[in-house]
N, C-alpha and C positions, 0 to 999 in steps of 0.2 A: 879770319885766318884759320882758328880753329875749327871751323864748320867744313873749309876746305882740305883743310887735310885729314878730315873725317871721311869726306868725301873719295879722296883720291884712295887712301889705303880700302876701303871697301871696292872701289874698283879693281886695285891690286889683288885681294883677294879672290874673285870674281875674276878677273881674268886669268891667276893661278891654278883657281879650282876649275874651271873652261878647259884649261889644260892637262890638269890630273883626270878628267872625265873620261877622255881620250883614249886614257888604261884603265878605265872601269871595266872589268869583265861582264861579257854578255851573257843576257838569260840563256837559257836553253831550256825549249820549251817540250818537255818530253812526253811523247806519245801514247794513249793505250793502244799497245795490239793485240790485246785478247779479247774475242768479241763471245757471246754466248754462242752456240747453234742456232741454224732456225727454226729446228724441231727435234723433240725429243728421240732416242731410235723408238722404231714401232710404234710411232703414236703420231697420229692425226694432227695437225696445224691448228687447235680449235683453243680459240684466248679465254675461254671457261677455264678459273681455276678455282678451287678450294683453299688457295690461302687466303681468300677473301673475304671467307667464310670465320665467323668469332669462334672463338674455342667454345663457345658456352652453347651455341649450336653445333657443331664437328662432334663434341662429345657427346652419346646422351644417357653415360649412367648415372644416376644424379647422386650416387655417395663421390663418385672420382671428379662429379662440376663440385663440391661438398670438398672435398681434399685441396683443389686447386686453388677455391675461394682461400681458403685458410694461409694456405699457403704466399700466396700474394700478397699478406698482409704479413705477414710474421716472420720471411723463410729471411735470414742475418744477411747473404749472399746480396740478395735482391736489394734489402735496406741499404746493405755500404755500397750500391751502385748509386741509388740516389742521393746519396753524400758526395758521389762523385758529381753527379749532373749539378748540386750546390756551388762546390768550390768551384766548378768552370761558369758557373752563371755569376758568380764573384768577380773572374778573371774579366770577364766583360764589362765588370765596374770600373774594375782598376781602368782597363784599357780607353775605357771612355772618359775618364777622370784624366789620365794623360793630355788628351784635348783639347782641355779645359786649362785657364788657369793656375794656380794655385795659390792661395790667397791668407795671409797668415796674420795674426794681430799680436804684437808685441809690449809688453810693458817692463820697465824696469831703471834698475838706479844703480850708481855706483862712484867711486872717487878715483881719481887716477892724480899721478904725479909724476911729470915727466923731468927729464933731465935739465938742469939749466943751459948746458954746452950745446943743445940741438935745437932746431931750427925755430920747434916749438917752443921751447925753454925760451930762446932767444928771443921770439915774438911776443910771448906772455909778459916778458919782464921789461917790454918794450910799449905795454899795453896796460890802458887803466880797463877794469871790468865796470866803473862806474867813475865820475867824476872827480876825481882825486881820488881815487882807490885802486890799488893793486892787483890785477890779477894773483890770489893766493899761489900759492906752493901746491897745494892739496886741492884738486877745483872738484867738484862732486857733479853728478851727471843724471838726470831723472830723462825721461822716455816713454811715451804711446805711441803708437803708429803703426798703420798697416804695411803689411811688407808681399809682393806680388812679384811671379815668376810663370814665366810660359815658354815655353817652347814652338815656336812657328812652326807646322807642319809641310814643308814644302816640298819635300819628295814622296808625301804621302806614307813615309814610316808611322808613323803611328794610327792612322786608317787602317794600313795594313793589318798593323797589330790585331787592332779593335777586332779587326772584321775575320785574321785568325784565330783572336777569342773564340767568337761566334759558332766556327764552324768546330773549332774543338770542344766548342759545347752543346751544339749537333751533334757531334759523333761521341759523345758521353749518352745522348736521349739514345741513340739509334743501340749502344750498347748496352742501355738498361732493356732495349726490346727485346734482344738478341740472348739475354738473362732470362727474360719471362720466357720466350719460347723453348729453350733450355731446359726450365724449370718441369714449364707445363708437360713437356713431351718424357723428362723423367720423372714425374707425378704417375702420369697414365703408364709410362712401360713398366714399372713397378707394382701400381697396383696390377695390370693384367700379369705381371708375371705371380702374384699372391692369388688369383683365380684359378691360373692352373696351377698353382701345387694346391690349392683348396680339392681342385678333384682329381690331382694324383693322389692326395691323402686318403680322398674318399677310396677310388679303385682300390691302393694296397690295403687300404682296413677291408674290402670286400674280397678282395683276394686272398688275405689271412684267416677268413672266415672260411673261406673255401679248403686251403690246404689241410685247417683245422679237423674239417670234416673226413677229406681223405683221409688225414693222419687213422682219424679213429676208425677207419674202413679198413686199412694196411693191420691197423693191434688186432681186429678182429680177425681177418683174415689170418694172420699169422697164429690166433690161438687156433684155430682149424687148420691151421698147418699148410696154408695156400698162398703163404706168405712169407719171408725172411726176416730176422733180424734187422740185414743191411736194409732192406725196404722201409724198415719200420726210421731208422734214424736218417735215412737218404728225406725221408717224408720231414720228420723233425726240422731238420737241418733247413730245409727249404721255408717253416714255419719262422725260425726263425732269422734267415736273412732279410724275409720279406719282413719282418718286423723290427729289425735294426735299419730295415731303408724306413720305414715309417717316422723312427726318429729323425731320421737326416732330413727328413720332408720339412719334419714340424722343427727341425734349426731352422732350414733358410726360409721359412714363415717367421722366423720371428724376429731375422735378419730383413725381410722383406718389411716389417710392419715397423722394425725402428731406420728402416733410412727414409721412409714416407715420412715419418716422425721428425726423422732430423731435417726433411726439406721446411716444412709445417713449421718447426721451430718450436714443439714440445718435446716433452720426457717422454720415456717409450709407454706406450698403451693399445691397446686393441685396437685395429683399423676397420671402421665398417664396409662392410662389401654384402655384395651377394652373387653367390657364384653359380648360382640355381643356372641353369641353360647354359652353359659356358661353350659348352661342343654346338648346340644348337644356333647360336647366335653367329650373323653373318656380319663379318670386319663391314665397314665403310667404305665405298663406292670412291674412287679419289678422280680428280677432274685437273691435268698438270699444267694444262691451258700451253703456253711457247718460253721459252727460254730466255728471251728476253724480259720477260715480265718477271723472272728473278732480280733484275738489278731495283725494281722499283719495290719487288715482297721483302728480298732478306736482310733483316738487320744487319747481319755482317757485313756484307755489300755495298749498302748506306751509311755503315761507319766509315773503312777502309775508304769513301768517296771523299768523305765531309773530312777524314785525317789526309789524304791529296789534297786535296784545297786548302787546307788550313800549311802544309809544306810547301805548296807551291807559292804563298802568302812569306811565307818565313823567307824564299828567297829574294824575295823585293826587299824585307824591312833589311838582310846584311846586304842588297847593294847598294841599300840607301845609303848605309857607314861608310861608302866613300866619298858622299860628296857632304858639306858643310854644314851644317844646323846656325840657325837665326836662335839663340835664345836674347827674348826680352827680361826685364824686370825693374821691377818700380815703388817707390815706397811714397807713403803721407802718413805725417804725423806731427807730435810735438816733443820740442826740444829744450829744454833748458835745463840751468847747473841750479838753480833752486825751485822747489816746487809750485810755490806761489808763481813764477813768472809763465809756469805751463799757461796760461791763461792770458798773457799780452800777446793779441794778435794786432799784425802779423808775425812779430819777431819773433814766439817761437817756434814758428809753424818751418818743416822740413819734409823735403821734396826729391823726389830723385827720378828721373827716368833714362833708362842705357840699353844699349842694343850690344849683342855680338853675336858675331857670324865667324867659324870656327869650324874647319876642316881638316881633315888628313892630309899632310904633302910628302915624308920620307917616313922609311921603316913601319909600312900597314900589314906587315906581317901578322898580324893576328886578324886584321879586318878579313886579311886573306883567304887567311885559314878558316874564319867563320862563315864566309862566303862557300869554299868548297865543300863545309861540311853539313851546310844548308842544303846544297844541291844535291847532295848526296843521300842526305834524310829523306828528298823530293823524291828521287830513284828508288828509294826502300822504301817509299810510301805507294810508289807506282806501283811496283814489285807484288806488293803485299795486294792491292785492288786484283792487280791482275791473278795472282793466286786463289784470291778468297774466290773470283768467279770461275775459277777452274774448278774449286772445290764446290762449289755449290752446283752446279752441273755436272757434279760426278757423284754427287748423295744420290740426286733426283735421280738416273742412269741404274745406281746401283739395287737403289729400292725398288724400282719400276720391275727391272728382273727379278729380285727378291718376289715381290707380291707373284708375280706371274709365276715362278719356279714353285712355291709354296702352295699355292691354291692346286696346281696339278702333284704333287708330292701330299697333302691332304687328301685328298681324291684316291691315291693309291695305297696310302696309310689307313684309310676308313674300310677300303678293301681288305685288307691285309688284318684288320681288326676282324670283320665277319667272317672272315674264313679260320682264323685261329678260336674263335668263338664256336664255333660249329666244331672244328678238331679236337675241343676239348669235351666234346659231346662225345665224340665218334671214338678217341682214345679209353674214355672211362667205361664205355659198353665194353670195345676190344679188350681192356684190363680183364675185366670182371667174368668174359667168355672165355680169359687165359688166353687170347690170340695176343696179346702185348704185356709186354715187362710194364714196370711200375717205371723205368727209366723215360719209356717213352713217353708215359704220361707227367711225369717230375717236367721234362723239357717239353713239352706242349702248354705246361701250364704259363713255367716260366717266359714262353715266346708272347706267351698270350697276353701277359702281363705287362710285357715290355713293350706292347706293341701299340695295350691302350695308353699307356703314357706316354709314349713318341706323339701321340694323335691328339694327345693333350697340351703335347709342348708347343707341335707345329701351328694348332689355332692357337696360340698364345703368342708363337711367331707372329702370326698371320695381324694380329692386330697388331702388336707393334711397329710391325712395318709400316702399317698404315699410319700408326702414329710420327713415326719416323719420314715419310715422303711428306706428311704435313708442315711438318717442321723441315724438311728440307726445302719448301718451295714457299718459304716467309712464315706462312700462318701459324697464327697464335698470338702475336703480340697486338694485333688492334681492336 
């Protein structure tokens, strides 16, 4: 009779939750519609790219592979990422552990004394515990035994889980890439930008040397009387602005050499380089290959995919909490009120196995709400994919121009260099014949000066960019 009406209320069940099913709300299965282009502007359909290329070949001045190295082992940023990729390779224990069992071993003892008025009372004092012997007043209770609990997985909730672990801990590995390349790409814009102020510092110590000289050409002049006072400190003046920029140089060098420092993960110290050929040296040839081959180079791309999957994961496991869970559990062990009888079997041997099945029927208002704000996280996970590939096809666009503006603006800057180079020739005859004030020569020099450091900055541009489309189009982290 009992077996039967075991039977029938699990049917009850089972056909009540058949019918709460009914008002389970439906997936919505939401689409990406941002695609990449099929070709970059102005550039060729050709699947050759350079993020395929290792940073250790892409780079090749061997102090800044020297920086990089260091820095991948030391840089804190980098470290507490792999701390992250730890605790989500954790959550995949957990989750897998859920699957499983759970399995626990019990020992213990204790006295109890129940009322005489209750059912118990009433049976004990109704019962010998040995043959002509009383159940006591005070009965004492010793125990071993294992104790077993599981959860049936039958809506796949806890697969799901698992298997959103996973991808959230995919999309920890794809954000520790997305660090390195980061890293590596402000490693190198730094060091390149410590190269050109290395030979802006050189130009203004050469240009100081120069004014120095005028100077004492203007004091001579002026004791021959072919020269002014105001000439003579209009000259100074100029000595020493160009020598208060010399210090401003040698600050952000040594702002330059301690955030290399602090990527590296040491206290501030000299950074080696070599800046010999800086203007001579040609950036790196870059290959962008198609647009689409960013969704497979960029870490961010690859994360933002692997956190969608792992969202879209999360709304199956809350629509799983509408429908019932199966938990089993079951124990074996031994029982008796003294310890010596632990050991007559089978009578002290104790046994238990129980099913229940166990659903939502009235007031789900929170399953509810955890459902909508699953789907919702699902949509701000889309959201977010679709953005990161808007973004990464608008690096790749932006540097592409960059490089190309830069190389023809270099090209006109190195003009602009030898003709101001020659005017400083041409002005100091003119001075010296008295066809030109010392005015014209003061602002000839200073154009001249300003013109080789524009020319210094923009090849220092120049490679960065290149560093910068590298990192935009994945590479660096493999």
């Amino acid at each position: 009779m009992n077996n039967i009406k075991l039977y029938l209320t699990g049917l009850a069940v089972l056909a009540l939750t058949a019918l709460e099913s009914c008002k389970v709300p439906a997936i919505v299965n939401h689409q990406v519609t941002t695609a990449p282009p099929a070709a970059f502007e102005a550039e060729p359909a050709d699947t050759l790219n350079s993020a395929s290329v290792r940073w250790q070949d892409f780079f090749s001045d061997p102090y800044l592979l020297k920086l990089v190295d260091t820095a991948l082992v030391n840089n804190q940023e980098l470290l507490g990422t792999l701390q992250e990729i730890e605790i989500a390779r954790n959550d995949i224990r957990v989750k897998k552990g859920e699957l499983l069992p759970g399995v626990m071993a019990k020992a213990g003892s204790g006295v109890e004394k129940v009322g005489r008025y209750t059912s118990q009372g009433a049976g004990d004092a109704s019962t010998d515990i040995a043959p002509g012997k009383e159940v006591p007043d005070i009965l004492a209770d010793h125990e071993l035994g294992l104790y077993a609990t599981w959860e049936a997985d039958i809506w796949k909730k806890l697969r799901n889980g698992k298997e959103a672990a996973v991808d959230r801990y995919l999309a920890t590995v794809e954000g520790k890439n997305f660090v390195v390349t980061n890293l590596i790409a402000e490693i190198a814009d730094t060091y390149y930008e410590l190269l050109g102020l290395d030979n802006q510092l050189a130009i203004v110590k050469e240009s100081i040397q120069l004014q120095k000289n005028g100077l004492e050409i203007v004091k001579v002049q002026k004791e021959a009387a072919r020269a002014t006072e105001l000439a003579v400190k209009k000259f100074e003046a100029e000595v020493l602005n160009s020598q208060a920029r010399e210090y401003e140089i040698l600050q952000q060098i040594k702002e330059g050499e301690n955030k290399i420092n602090f990527l590296l993960g040491r206290n501030p110290q000299a950074v080696e380089r070599s800046s010999g050929g800086f203007l001579t040296a040609l950036p790196r040839q870059v290959s962008t290959g198609i647009p689409s081959q960013l969704l497979a180079n960029r870490p961010d791309i690859r994360q933002a995919e692997r956190a969608l999957a792992a969202a879209k994961l999360d709304v199956k496991i809350a629509r799983a909490a509408f429908y019932p869970s199966l938990d089993i559990s079951a124990s074996l062990g031994l029982q008796a009120f003294k310890p010596s009888y632990l050991a007559r079997l089978p009578e002290s041997v104790l046994f238990s196995l129980a099913g229940e099945l166990a659903g939502p029927l009235i007031n789900k208002n929170a399953i509810k709400a955890e459902f909508a704000s699953a789907d919702a996280r699902q949509q701000q996970a889309l959201y977010e994919y679709e953005r990161t590939i808007l973004n990464a096809v608008r690096e790749v666009s932006n540097e592409l121009s960059n490089i190309s503006n830069l190389e023809q603006k270099y090209q006109l800057k190195n003009g602009e260099v030898n003709a101001l180079a020659r005017s400083i020739t041409v002005s100091n005859e003119l001075y010296k014949a008295a066809r030109a004030d010392y005015l014209e020569v003061l602002m000839t020099q200073r154009d001249a000066l300003e013109s080789r450091l524009e020319l210094v900055e923009t090849r220092e541009q120049q490679f960065s960019a290149v560093t910068h489309i590298y990192r935009a189009l994945g590479g660096g982290w493999k």
